[in-house]
C-alpha positions as CSV (number, residue, x, y, z in Angstrom):
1,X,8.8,28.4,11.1
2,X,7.7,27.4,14.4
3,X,5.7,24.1,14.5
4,X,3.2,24.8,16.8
5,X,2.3,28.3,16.0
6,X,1.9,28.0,12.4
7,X,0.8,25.1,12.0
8,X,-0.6,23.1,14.8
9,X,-2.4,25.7,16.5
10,X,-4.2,27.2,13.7
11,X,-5.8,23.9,13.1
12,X,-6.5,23.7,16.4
13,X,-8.4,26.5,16.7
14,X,-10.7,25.6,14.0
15,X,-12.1,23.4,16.5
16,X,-14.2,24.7,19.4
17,X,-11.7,24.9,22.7
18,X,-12.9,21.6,24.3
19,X,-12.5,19.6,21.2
20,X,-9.6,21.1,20.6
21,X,-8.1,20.0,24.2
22,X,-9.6,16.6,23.4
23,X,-7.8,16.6,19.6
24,X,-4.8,17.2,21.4
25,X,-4.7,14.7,24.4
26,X,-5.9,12.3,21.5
27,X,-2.6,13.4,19.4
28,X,-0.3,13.4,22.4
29,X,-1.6,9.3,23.4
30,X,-1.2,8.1,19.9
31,X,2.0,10.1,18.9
32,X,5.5,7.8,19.2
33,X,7.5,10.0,21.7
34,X,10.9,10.3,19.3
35,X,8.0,12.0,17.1
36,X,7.2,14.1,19.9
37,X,10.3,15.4,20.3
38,X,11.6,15.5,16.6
39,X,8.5,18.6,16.0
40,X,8.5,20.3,19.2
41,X,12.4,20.7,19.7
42,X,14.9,19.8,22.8
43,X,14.8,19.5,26.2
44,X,14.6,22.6,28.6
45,X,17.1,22.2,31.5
46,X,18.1,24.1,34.3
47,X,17.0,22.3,37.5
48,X,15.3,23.1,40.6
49,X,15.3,21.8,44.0
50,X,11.8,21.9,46.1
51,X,9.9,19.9,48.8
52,X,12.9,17.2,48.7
53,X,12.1,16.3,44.7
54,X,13.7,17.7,41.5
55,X,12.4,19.4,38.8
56,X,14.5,18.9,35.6
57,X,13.1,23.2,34.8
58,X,11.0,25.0,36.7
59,X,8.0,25.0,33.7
60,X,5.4,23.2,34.9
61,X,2.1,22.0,33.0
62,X,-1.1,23.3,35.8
63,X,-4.0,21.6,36.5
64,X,-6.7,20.9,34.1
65,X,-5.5,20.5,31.2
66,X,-4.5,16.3,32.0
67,X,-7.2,16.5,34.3
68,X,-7.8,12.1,34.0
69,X,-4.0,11.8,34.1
70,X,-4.0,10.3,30.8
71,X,-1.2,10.9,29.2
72,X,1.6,11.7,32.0
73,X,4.4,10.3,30.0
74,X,3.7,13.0,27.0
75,X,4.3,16.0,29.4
76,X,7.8,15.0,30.1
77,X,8.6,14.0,26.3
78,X,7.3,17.9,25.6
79,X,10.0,19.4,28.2
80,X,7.7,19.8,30.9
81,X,9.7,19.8,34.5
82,X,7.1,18.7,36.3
83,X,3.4,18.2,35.9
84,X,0.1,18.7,37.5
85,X,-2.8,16.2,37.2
86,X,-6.7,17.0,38.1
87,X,-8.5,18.5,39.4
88,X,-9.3,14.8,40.7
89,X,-12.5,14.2,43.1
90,X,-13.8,11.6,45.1
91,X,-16.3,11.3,42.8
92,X,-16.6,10.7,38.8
93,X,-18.6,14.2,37.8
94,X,-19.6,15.3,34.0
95,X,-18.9,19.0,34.8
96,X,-21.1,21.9,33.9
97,X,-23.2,22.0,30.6
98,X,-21.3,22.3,27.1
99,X,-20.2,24.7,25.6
100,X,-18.3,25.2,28.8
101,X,-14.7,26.5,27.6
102,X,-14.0,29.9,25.7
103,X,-11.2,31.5,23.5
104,X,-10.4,35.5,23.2
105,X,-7.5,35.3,21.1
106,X,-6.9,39.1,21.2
107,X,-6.6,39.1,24.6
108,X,-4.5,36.0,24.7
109,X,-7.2,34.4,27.5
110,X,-10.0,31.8,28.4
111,X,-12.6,31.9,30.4
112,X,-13.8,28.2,31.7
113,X,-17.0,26.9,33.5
114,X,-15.7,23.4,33.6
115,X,-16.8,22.4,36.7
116,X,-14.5,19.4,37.5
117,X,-15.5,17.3,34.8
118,X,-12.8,14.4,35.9
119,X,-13.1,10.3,35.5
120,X,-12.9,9.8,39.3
121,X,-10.3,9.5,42.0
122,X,-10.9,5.4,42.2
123,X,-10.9,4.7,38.1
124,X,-7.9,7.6,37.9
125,X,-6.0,5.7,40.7
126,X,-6.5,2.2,38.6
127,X,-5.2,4.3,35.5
128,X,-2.0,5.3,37.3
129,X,-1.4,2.1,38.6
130,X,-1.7,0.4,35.5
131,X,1.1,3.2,34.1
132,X,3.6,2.6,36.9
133,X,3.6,-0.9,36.4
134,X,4.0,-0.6,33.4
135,X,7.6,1.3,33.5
136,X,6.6,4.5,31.5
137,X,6.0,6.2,34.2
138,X,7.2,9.7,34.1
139,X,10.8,10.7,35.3
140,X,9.3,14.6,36.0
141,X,7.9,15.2,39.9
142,X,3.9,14.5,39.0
143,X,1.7,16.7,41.6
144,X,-2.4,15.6,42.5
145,X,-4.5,18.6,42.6
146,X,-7.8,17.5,44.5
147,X,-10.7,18.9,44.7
148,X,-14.6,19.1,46.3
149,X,-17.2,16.8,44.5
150,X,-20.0,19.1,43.6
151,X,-23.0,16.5,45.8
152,X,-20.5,16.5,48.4
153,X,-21.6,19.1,51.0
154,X,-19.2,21.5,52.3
155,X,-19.5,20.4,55.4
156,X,-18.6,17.2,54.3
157,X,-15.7,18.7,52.5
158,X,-12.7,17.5,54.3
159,X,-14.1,14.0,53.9
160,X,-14.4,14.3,50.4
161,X,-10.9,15.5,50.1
162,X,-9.4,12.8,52.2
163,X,-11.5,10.2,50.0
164,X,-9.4,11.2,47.0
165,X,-6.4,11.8,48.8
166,X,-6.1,8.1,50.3
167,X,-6.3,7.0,46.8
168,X,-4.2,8.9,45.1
169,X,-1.2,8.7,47.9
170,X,1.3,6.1,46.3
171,X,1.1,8.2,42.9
172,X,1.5,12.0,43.7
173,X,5.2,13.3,44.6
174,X,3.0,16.6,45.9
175,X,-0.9,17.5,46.7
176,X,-2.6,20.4,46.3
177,X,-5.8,21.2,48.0
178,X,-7.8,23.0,45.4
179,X,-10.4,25.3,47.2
180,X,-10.5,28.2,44.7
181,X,-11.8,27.3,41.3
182,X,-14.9,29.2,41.0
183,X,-17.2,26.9,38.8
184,X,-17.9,24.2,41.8
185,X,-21.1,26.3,43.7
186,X,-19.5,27.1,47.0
187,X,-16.1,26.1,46.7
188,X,-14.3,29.4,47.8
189,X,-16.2,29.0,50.9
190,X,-13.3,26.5,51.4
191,X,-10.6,29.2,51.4
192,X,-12.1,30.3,54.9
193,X,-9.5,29.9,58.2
194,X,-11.7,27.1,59.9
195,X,-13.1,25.0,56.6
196,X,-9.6,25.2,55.1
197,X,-7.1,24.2,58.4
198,X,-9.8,21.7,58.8
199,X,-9.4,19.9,55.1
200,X,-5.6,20.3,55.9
201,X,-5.3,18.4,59.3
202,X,-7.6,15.9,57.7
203,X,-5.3,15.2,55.1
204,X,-2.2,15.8,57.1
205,X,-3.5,13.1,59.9
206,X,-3.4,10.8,56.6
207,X,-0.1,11.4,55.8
208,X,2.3,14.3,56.7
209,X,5.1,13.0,54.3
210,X,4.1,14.3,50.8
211,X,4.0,17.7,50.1
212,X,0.8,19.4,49.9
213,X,0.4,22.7,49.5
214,X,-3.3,25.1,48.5
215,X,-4.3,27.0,45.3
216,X,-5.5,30.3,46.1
217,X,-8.0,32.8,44.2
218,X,-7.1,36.1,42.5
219,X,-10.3,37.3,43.7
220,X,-9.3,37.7,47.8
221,X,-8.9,40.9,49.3
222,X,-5.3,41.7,50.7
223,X,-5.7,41.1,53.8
224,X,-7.5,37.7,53.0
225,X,-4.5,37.1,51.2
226,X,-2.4,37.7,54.0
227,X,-4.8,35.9,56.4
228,X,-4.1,32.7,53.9
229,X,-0.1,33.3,54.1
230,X,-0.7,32.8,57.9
231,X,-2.6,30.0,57.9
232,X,0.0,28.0,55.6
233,X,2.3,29.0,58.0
234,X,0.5,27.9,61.3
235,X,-1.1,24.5,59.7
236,X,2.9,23.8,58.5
237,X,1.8,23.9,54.7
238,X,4.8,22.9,52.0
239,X,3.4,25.8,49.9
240,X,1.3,27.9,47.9
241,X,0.1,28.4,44.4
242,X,-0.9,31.6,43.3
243,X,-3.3,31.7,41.6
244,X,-6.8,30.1,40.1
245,X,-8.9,31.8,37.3
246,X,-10.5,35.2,38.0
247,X,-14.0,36.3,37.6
248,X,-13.0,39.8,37.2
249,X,-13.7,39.7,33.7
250,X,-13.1,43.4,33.2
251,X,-10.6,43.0,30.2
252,X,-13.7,41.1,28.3
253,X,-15.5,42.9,25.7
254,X,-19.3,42.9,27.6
255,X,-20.8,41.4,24.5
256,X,-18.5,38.5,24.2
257,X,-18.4,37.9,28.1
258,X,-19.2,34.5,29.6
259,X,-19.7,33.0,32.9
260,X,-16.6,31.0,34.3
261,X,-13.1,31.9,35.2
262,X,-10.6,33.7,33.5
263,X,-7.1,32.7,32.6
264,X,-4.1,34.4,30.2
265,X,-3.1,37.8,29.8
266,X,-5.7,39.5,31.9
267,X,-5.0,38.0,34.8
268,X,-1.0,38.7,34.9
269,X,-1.1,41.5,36.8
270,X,-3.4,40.2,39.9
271,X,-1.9,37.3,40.4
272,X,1.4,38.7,40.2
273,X,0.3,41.6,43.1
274,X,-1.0,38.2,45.1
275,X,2.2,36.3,44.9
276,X,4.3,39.5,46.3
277,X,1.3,40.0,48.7
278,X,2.8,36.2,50.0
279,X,5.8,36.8,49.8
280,X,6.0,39.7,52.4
281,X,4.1,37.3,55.2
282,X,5.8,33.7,53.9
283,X,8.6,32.4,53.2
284,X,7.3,29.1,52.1
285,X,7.8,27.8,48.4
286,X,4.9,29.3,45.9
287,X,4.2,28.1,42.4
288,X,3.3,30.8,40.2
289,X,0.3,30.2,37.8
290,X,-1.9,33.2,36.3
291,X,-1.0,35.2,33.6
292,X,2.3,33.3,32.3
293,X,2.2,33.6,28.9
294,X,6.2,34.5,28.1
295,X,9.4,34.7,29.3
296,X,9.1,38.1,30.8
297,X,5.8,37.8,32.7
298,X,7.7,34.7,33.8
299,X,10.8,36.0,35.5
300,X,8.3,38.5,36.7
301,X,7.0,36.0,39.0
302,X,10.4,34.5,39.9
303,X,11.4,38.2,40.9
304,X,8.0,38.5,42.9
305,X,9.1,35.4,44.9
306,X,8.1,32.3,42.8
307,X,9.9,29.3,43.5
308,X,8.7,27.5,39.8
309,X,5.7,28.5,37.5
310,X,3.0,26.3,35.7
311,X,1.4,27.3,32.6
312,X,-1.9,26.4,31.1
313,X,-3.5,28.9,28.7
314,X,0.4,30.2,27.8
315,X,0.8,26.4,26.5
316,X,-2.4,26.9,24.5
317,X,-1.3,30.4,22.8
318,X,2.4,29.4,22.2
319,X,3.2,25.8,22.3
320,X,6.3,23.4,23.9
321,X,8.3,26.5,22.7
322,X,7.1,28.6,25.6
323,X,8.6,26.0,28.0
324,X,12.3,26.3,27.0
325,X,11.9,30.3,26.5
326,X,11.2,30.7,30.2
327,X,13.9,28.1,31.4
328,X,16.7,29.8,29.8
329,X,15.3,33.4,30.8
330,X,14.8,32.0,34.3
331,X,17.9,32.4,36.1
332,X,19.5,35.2,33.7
């Protein structure tokens, strides 16, 4: 019997996906760590070395799911290599309009319209203060993933990114510019050459030290794909993730469709053509994120080029366990 699967999750999903997520983060704060690790099983290992840090596996937790960094310490107590906070902006935001978060179980997917519902980069920076001073911080590389606040206008948007960024320097061991979630009105208008290499001098005139590296869409054409492999390469990027949520939602029944993006099975295929797309015009580091719901689709990426992948909806449909499949399959 596996924990998770029969047990946790169907209880779970009893619960409409947002209460759910907040069931969960609730469960993970109060939960005793030896707990933690007594139900969901041992340790995955097999080490990676990246941007100068090391990641105990090369399973990491993507953004959004810890998006107030609230409970860093749990990720790493769940086998987690490394884990993603955010999206964080410079300013607190309630996201879009509830209900805002959907489950296809058939499919294995979500689609989301969150909208960057976060606390804040100023009352998030207090928060992970208060947990490094406290010694429980993490021993697992811990990445920022920043994004636009939705008043801010885009031409304001490197600004806005900075603001966060500033803050959130002595906490994140890597950055990532998020320009291509596709529930912040305008936001992919970021991914262009100029707007984007503009946000990254910004950032990198703040500090050139940490890593920081750009999530991309599933959505570009090829040759804007390619046309963002260059641009890491001339504006000295650490790296890429590939890739956000999708708004091809043709995989969606039409009657059950809903506005947002869409993550899981669907959108293995796409983001896996994107990440080889990179790979032929880069040789910088890329994180794999889209569509990584096993073992298999996960050495897929790692064939196609991936350095490490992150998981999100994969955690959602199959638990810790999902985390030690792919690190042992990894390097097979």
């Amino acid at each position: 019997m596996n924990f998770y699967t029969d047990i946790l999750r169907p209880g779970l999903f009893r619960f409409d996906p947002e209460t759910a997520h907040h069931l969960a983060l609730t469960g993970l704060r109060l939960t005793p760590s030896p707990l933690v690790r007594a139900l969901f099983g041992g340790e995955a290992t097999n080490p990676v070395r990246l941007f100068g840090l090391t990641f105990p596996n090369p399973v990491g937790l993507a953004a959004g799911m810890d998006k107030n960094a609230e409970v860093l310490g749990a990720w790493e107590t769940l086998g987690f290599g490394f884990v993603e906070a955010g999206t964080v902006t410079a300013l607190a935001q309630p996201g879009n309009d509830q209900p805002r978060c959907f489950r296809y179980p058939r499919l294995e997917a979500l689609i989301n319209r969150m909208g960057f519902n976060n606390d804040g980069a100023e009352k998030i920076t207090a928060r992970l203060a208060s947990l490094k001073s406290s010694g429980r911080w993490p021993r697992i590389p811990v990445g920022m993933n920043i994004g636009k606040s939705k008043v801010t206008p885009l031409e304001e948007a490197a600004r806005d990114y900075a603001t966060s960024f500033r803050l959130l320097l002595p906490f994140g061991d890597y950055f990532v510019i998020n320009v291509s979630s596709p529930n912040t009105p305008g936001l992919r208008q970021l991914q262009d050459r100029s707007s984007l290499a503009e946000i990254v001098r910004t950032l990198k005139d703040i500090d050139a030290t940490k890593p920081l590296l750009v999530k991309i869409a599933p959505d570009l054409s090829d040759e804007a794909v390619r046309e963002m492999a260059a641009l890491a390469e001339t504006e000295k990027l650490d790296g890429l993730i590939a890739t956000n949520t999708t708004l091809d939602h043709s995989a969606v029944p039409r009657e059950s469709d809903q506005t947002g993006g869409l993550s899981g099975s669907p959108l293995r295929s796409r983001s896996t053509e994107v990440l080889k797309l990179l790979r032929a015009e880069t040789s910088l580091p890329i994180i794999a994120s889209g569509g990584v719901m096993s073992a298999d689709s996960a050495v897929e990426k790692l064939r196609a080029g991936a350095s490490l992948v992150q998981i999100y909806t994969g955690f959602i449909y199959r638990g810790p366990g999902l985390i030690r499949e792919i690190s042992r399959a990894w390097h097979c």
